[in-house]
CHARMM-style PDB file with segment names, atoms N, HN, CA, C and O in Angstrom:
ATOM      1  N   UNK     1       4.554  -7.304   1.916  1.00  0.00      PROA
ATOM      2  CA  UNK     1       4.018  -6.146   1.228  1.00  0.00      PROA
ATOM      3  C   UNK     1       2.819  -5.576   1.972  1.00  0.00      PROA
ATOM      4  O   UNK     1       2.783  -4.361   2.169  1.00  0.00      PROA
ATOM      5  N   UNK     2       1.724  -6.447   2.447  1.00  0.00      PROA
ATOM      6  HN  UNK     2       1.753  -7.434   2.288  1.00  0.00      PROA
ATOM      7  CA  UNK     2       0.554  -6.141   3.337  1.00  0.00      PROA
ATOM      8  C   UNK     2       1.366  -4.974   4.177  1.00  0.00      PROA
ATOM      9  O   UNK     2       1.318  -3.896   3.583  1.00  0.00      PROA
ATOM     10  N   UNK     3       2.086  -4.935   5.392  1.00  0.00      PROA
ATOM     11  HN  UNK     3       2.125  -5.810   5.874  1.00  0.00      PROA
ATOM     12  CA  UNK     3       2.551  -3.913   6.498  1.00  0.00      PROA
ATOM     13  C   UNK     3       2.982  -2.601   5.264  1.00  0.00      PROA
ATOM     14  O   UNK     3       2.374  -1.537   5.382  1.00  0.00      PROA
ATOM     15  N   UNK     4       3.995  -2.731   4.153  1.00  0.00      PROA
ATOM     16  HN  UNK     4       4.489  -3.595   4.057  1.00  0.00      PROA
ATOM     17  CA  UNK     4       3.870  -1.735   3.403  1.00  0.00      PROA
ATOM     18  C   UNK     4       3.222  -0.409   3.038  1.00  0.00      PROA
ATOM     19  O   UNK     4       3.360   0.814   3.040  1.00  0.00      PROA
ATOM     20  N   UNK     5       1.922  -2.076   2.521  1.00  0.00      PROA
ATOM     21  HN  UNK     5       1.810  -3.069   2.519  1.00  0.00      PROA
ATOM     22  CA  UNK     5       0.593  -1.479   1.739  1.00  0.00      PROA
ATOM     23  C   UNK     5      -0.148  -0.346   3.170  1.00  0.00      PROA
ATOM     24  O   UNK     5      -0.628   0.787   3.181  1.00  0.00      PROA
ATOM     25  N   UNK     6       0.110  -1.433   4.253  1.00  0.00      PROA
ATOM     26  HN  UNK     6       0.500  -2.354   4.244  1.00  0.00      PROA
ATOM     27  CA  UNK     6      -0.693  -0.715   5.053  1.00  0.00      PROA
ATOM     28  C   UNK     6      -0.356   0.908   5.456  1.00  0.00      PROA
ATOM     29  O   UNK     6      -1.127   1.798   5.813  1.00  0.00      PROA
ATOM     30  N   UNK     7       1.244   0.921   5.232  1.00  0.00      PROA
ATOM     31  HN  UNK     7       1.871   0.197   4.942  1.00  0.00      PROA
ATOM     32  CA  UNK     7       2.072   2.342   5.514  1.00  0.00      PROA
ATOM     33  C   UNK     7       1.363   3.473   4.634  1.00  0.00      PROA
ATOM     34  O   UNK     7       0.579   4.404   4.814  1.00  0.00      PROA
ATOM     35  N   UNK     8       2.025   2.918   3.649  1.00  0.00      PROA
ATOM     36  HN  UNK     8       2.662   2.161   3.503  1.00  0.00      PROA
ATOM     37  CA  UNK     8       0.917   3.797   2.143  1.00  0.00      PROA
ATOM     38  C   UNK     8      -0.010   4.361   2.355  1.00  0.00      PROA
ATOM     39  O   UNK     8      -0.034   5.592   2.359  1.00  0.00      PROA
ATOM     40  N   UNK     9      -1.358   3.385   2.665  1.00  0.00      PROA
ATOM     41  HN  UNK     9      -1.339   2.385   2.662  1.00  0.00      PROA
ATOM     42  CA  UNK     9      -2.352   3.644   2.356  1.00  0.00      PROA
ATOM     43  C   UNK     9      -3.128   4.522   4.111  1.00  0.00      PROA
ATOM     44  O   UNK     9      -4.278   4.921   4.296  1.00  0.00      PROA
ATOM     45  N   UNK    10      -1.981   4.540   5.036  1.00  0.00      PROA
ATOM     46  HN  UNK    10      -1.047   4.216   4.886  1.00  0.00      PROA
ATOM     47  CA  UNK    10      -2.192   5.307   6.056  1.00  0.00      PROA
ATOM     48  C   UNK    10      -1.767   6.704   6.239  1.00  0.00      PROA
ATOM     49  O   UNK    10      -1.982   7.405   7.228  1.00  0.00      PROA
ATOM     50  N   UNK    11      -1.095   7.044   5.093  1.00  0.00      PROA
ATOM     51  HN  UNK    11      -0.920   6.475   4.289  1.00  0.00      PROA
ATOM     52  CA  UNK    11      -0.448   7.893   4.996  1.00  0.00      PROA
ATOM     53  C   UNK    11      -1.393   8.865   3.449  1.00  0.00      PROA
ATOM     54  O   UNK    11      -1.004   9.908   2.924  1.00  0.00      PROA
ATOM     55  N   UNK    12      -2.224   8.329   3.207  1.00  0.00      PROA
ATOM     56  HN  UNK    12      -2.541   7.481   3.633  1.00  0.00      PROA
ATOM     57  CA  UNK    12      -3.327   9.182   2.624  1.00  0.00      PROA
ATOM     58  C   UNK    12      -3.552   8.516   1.343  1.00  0.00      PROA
ATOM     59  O   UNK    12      -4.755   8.568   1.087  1.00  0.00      PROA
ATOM     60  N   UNK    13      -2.594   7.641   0.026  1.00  0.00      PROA
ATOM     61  HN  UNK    13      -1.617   7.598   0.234  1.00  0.00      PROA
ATOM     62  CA  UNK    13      -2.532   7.636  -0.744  1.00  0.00      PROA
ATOM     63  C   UNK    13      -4.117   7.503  -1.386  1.00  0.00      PROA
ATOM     64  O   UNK    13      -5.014   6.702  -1.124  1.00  0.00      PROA
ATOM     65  N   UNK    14      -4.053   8.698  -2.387  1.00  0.00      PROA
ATOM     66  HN  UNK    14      -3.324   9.349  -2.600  1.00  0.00      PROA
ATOM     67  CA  UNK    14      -5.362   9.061  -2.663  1.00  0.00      PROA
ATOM     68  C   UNK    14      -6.091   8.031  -4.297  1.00  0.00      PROA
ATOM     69  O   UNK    14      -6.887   8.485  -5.119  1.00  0.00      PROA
ATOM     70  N   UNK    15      -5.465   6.624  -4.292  1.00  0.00      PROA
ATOM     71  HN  UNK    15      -4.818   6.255  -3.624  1.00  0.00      PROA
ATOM     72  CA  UNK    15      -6.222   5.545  -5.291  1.00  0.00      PROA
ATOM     73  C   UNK    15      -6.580   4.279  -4.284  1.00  0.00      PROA
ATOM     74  O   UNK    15      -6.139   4.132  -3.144  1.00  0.00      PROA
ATOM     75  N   UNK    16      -7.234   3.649  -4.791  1.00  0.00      PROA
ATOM     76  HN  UNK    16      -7.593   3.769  -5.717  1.00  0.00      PROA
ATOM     77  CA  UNK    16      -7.142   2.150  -4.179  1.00  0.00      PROA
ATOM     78  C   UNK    16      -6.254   1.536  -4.358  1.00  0.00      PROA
ATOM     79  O   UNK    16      -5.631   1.654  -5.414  1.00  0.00      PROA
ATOM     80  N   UNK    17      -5.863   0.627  -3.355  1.00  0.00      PROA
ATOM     81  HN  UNK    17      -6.368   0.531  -2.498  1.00  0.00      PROA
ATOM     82  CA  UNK    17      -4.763  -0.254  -3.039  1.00  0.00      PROA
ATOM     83  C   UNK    17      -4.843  -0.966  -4.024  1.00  0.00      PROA
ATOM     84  O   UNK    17      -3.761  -1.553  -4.036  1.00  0.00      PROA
ATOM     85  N   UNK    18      -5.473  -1.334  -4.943  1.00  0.00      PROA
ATOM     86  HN  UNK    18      -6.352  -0.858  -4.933  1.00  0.00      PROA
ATOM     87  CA  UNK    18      -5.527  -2.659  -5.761  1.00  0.00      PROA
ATOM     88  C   UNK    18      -4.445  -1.263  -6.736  1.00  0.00      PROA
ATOM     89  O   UNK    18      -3.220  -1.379  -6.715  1.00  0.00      PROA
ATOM     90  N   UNK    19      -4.814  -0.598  -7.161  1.00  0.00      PROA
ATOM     91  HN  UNK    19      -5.810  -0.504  -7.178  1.00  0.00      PROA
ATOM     92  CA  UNK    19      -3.867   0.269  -8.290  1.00  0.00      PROA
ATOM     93  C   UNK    19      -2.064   0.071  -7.903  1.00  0.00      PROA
ATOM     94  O   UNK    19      -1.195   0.160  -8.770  1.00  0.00      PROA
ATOM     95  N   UNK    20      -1.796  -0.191  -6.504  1.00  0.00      PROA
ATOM     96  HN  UNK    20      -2.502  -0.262  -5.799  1.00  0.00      PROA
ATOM     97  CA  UNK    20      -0.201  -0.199  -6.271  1.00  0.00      PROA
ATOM     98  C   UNK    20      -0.143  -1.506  -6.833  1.00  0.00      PROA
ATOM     99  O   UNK    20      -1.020  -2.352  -6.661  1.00  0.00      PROA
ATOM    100  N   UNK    21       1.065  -1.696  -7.618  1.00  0.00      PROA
ATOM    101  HN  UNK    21       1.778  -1.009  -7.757  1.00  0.00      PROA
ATOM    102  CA  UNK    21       1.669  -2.619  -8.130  1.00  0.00      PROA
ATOM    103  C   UNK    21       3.022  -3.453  -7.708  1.00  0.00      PROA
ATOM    104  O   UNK    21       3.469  -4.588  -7.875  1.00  0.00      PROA
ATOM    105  N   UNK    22       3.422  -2.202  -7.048  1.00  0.00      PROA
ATOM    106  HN  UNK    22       3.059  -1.281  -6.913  1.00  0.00      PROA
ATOM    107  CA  UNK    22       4.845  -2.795  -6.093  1.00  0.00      PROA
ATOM    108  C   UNK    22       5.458  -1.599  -5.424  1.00  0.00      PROA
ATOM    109  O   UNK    22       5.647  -0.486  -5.916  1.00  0.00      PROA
ATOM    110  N   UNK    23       5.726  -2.011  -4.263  1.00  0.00      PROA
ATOM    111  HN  UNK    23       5.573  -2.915  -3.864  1.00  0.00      PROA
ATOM    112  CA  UNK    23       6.142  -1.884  -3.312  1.00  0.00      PROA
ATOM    113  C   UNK    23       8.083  -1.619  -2.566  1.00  0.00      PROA
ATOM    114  O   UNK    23       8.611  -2.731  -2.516  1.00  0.00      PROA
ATOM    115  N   UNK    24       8.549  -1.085  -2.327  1.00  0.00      PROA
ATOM    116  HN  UNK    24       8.120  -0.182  -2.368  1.00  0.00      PROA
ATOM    117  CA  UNK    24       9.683  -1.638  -1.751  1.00  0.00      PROA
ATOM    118  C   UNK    24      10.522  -0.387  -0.773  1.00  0.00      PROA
ATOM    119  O   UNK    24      10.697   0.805  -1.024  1.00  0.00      PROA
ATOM    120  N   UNK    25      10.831  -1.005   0.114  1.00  0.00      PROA
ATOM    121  HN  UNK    25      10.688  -1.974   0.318  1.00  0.00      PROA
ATOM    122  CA  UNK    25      12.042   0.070   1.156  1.00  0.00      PROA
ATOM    123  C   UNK    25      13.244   0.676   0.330  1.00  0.00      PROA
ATOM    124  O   UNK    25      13.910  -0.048  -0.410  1.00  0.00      PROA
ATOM    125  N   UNK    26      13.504   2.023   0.477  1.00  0.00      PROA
ATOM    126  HN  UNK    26      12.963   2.611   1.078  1.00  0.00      PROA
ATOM    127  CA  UNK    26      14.758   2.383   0.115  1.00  0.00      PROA
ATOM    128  C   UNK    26      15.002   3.207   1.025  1.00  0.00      PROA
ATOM    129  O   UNK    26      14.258   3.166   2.005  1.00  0.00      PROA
ATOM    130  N   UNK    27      15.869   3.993   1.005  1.00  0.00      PROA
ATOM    131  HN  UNK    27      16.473   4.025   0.209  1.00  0.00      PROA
ATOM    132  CA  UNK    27      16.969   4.838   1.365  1.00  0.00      PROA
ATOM    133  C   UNK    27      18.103   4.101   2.324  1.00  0.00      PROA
ATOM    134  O   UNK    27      18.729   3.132   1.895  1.00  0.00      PROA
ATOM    135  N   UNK    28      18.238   4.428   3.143  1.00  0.00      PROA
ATOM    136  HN  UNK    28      17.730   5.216   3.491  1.00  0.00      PROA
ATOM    137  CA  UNK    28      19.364   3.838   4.045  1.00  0.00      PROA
ATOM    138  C   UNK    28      19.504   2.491   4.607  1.00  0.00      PROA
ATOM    139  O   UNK    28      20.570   1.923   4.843  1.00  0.00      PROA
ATOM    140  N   UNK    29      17.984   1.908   4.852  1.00  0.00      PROA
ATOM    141  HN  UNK    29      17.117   2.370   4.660  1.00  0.00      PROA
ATOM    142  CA  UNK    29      17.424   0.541   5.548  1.00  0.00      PROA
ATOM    143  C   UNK    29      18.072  -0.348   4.141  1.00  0.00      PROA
ATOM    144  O   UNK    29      18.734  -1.385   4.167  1.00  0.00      PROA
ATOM    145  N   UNK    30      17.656   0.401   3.025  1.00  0.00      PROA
ATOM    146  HN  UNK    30      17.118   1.244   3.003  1.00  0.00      PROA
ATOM    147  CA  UNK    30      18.208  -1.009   1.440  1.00  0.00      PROA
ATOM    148  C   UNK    30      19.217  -0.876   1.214  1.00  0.00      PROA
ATOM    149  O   UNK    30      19.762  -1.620   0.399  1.00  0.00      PROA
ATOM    150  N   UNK    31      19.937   0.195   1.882  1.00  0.00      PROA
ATOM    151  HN  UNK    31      19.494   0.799   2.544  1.00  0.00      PROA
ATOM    152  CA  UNK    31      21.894   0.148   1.877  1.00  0.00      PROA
ATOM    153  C   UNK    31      22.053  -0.735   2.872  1.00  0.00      PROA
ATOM    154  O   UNK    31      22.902  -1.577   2.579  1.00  0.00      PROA
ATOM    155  N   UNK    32      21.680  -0.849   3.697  1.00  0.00      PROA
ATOM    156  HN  UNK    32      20.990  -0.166   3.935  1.00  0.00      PROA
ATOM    157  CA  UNK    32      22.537  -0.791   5.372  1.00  0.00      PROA
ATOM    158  C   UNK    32      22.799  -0.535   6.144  1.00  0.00      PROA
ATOM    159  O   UNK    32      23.327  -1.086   7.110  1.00  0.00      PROA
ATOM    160  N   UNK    33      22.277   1.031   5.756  1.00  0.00      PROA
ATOM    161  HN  UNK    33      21.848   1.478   4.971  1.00  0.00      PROA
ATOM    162  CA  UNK    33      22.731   1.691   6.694  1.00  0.00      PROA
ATOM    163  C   UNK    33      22.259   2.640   7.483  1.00  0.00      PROA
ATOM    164  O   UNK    33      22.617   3.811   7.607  1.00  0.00      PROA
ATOM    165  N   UNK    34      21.117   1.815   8.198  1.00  0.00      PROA
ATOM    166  HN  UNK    34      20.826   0.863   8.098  1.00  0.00      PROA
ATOM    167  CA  UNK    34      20.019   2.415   8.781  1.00  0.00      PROA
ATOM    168  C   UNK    34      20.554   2.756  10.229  1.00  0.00      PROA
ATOM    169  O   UNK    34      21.461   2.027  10.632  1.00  0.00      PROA
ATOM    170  N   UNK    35      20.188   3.600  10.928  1.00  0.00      PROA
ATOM    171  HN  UNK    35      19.451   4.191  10.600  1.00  0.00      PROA
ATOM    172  CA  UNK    35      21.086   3.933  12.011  1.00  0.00      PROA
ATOM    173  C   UNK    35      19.804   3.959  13.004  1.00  0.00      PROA
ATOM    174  O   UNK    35      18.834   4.697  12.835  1.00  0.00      PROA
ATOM    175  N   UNK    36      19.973   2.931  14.182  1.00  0.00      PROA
ATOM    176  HN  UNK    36      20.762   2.331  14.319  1.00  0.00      PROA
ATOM    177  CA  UNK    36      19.053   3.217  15.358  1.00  0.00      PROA
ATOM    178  C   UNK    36      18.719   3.896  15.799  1.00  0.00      PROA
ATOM    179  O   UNK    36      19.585   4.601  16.318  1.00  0.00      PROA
ATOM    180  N   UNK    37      17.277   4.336  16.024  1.00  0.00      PROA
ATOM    181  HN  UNK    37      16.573   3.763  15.603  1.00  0.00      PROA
ATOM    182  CA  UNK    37      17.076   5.083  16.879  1.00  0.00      PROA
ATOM    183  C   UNK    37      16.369   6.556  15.655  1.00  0.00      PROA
ATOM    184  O   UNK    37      15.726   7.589  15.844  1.00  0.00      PROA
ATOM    185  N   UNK    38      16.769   6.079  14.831  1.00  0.00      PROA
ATOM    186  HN  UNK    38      17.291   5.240  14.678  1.00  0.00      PROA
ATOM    187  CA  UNK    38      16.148   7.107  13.525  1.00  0.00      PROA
ATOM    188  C   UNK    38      15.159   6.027  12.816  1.00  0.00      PROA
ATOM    189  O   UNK    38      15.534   4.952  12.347  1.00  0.00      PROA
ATOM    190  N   UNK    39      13.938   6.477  12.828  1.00  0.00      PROA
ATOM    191  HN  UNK    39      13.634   7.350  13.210  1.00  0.00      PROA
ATOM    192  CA  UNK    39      12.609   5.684  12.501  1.00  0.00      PROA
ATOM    193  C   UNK    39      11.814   6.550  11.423  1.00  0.00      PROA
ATOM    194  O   UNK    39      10.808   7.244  11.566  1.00  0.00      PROA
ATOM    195  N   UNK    40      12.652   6.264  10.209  1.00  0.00      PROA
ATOM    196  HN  UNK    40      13.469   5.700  10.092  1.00  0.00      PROA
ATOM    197  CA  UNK    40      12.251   7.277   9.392  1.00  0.00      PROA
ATOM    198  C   UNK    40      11.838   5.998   8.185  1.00  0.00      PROA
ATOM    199  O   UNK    40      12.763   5.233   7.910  1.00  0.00      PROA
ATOM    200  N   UNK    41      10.918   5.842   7.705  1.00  0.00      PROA
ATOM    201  HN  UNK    41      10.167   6.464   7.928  1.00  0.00      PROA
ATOM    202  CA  UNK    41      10.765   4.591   6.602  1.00  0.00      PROA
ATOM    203  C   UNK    41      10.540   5.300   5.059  1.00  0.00      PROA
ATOM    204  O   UNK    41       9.554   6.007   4.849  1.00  0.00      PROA
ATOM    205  N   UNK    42      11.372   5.082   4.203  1.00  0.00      PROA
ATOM    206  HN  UNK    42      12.173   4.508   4.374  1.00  0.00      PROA
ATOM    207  CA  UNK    42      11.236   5.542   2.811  1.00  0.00      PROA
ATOM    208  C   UNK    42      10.756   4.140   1.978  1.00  0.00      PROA
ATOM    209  O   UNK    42      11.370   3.097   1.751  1.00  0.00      PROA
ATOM    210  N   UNK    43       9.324   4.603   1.608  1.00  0.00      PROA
ATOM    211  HN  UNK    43       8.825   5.450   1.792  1.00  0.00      PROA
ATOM    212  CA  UNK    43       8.872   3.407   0.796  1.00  0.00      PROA
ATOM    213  C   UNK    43       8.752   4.059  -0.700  1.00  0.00      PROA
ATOM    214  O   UNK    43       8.204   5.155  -0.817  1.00  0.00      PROA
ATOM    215  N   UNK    44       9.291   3.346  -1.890  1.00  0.00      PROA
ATOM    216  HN  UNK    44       9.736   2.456  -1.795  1.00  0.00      PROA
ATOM    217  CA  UNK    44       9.062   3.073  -2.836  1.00  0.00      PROA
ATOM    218  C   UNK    44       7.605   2.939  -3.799  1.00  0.00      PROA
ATOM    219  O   UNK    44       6.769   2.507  -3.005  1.00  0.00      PROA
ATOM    220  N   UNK    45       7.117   3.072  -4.792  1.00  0.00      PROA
ATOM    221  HN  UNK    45       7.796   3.422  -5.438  1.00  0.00      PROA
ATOM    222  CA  UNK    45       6.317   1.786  -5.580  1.00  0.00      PROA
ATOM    223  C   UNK    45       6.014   2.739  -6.383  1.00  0.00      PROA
ATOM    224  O   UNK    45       6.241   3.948  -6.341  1.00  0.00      PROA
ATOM    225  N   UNK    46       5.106   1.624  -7.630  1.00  0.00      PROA
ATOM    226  HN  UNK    46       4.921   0.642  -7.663  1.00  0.00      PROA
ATOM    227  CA  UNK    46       4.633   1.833  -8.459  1.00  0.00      PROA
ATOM    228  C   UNK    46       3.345   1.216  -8.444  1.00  0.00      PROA
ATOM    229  O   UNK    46       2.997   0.166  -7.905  1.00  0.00      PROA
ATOM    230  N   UNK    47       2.215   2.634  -9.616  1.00  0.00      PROA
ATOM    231  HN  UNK    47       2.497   3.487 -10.054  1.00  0.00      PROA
ATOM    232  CA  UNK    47       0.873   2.300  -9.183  1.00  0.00      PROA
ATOM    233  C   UNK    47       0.791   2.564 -10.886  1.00  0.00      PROA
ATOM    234  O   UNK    47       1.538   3.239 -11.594  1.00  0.00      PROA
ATOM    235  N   UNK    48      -0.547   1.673 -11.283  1.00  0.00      PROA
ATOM    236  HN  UNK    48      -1.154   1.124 -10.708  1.00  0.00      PROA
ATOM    237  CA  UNK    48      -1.250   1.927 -12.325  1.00  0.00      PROA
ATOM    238  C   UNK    48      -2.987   3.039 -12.189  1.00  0.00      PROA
ATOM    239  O   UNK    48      -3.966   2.887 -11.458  1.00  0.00      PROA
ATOM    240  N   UNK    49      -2.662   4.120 -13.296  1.00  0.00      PROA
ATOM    241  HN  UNK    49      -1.867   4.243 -13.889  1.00  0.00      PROA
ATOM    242  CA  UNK    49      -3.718   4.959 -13.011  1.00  0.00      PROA
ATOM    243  C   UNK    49      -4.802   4.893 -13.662  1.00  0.00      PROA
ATOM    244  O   UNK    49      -4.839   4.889 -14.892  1.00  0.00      PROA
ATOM    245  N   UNK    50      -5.963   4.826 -12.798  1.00  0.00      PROA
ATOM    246  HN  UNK    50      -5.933   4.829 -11.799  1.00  0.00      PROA
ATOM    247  CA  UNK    50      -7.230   4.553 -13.445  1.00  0.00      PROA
ATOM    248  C   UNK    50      -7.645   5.095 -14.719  1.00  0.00      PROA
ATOM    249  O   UNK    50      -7.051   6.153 -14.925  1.00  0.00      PROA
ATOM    250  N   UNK    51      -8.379   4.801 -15.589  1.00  0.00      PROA
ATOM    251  HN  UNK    51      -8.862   3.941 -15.422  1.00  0.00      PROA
ATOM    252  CA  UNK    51      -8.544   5.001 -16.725  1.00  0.00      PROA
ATOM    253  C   UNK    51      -9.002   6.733 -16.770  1.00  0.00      PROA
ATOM    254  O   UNK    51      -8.371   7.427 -17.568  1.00  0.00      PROA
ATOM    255  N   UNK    52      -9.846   7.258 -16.107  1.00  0.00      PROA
ATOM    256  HN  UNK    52     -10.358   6.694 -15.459  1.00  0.00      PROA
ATOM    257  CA  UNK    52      -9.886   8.119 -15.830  1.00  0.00      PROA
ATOM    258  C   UNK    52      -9.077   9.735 -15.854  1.00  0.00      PROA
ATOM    259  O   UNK    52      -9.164  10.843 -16.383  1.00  0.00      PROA
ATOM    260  N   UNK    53      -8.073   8.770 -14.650  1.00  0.00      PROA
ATOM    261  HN  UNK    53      -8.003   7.870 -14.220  1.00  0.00      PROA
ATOM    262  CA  UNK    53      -6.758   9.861 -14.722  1.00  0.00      PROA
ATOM    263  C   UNK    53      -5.933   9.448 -15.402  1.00  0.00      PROA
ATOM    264  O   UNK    53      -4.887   9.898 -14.934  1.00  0.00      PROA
ATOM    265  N   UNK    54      -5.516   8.318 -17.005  1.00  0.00      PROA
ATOM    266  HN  UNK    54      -6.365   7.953 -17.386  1.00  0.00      PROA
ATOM    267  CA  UNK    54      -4.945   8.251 -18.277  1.00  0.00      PROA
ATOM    268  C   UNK    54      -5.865   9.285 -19.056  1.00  0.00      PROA
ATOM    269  O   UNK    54      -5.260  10.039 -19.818  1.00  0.00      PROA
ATOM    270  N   UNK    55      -6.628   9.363 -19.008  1.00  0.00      PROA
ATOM    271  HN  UNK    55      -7.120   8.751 -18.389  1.00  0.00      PROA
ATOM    272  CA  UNK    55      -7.452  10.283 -20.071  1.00  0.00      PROA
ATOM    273  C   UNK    55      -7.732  11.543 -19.964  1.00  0.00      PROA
ATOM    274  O   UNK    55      -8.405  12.188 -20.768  1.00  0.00      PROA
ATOM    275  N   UNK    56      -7.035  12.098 -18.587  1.00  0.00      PROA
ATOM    276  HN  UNK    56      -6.488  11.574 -17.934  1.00  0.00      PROA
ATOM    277  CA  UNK    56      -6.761  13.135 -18.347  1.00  0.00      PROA
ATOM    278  C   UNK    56      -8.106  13.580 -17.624  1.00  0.00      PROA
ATOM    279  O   UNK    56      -7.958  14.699 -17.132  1.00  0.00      PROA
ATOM    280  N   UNK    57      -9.308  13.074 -17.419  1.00  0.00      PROA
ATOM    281  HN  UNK    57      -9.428  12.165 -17.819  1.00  0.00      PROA
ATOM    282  CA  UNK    57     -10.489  13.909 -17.175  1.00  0.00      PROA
ATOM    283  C   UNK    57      -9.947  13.764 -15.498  1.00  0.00      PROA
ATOM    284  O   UNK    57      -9.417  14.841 -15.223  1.00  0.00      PROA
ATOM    285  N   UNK    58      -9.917  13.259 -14.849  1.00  0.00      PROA
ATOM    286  HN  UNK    58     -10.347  12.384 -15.072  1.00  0.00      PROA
ATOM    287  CA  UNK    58      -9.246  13.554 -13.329  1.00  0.00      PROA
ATOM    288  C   UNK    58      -7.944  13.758 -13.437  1.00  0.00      PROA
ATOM    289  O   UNK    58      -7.217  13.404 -14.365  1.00  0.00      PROA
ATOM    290  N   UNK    59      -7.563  14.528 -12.148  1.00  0.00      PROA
ATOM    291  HN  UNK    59      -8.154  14.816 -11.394  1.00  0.00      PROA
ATOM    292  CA  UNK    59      -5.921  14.469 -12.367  1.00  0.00      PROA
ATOM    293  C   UNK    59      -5.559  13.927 -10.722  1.00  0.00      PROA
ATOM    294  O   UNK    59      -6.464  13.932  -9.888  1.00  0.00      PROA
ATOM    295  N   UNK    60      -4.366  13.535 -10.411  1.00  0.00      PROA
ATOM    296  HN  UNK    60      -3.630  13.531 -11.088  1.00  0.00      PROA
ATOM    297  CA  UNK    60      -3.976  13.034  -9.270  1.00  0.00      PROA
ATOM    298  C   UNK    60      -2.811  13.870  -9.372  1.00  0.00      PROA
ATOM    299  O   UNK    60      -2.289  14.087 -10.465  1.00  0.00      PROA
ATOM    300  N   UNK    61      -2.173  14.571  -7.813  1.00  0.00      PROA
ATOM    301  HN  UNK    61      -2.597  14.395  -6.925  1.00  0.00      PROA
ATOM    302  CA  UNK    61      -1.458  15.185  -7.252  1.00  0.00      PROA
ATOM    303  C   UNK    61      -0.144  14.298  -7.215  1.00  0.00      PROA
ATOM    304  O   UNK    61      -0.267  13.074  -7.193  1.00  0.00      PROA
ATOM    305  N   UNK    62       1.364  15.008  -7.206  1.00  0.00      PROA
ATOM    306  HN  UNK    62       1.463  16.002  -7.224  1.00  0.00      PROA
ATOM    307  CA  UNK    62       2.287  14.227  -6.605  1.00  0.00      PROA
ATOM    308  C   UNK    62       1.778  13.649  -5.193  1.00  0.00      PROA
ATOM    309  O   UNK    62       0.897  14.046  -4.430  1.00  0.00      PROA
ATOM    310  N   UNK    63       2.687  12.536  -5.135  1.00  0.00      PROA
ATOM    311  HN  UNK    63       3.403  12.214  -5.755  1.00  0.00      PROA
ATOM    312  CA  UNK    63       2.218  11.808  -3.636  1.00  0.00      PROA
ATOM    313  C   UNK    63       3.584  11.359  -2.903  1.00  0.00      PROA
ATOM    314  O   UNK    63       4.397  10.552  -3.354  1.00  0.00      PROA
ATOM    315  N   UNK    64       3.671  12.097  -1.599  1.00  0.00      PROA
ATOM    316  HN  UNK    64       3.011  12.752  -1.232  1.00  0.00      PROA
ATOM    317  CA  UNK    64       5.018  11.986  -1.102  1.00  0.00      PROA
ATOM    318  C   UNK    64       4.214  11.489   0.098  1.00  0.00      PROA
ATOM    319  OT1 UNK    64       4.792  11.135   1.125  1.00  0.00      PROA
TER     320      UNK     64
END
């Protein structure tokens, strides 16, 4: 999960790492059918949102 976390959180995700809860690869690599030479990584997860942004006084953006 660490190399994951590290994808994520290089890629901007705007909470602290302690908020992701899980993690995981999908699209083609969790079929099978990942095709060489295409280095495209689709990660997964789920995060819990700070109390803050439950209560609506912050808001957080979709995060692709």
């Amino acid at each position: 999960m660490n190399e994951l976390l590290g994808h994520v959180m290089g890629a901007g995700f705007p909470l602290d790492r302690r908020d992701i809860i899980h993690l995981f690869i999908g699209g083609s690599q969790l079929h099978g059918a990942k095709v060489h030479g295409y280095d495209d990584l689709d990660i997964y997860g789920c995060f819990i949102e700070p109390p803050t942004h439950i209560l609506g006084i912050r808001a957080i953006d979709h995060f692709v």
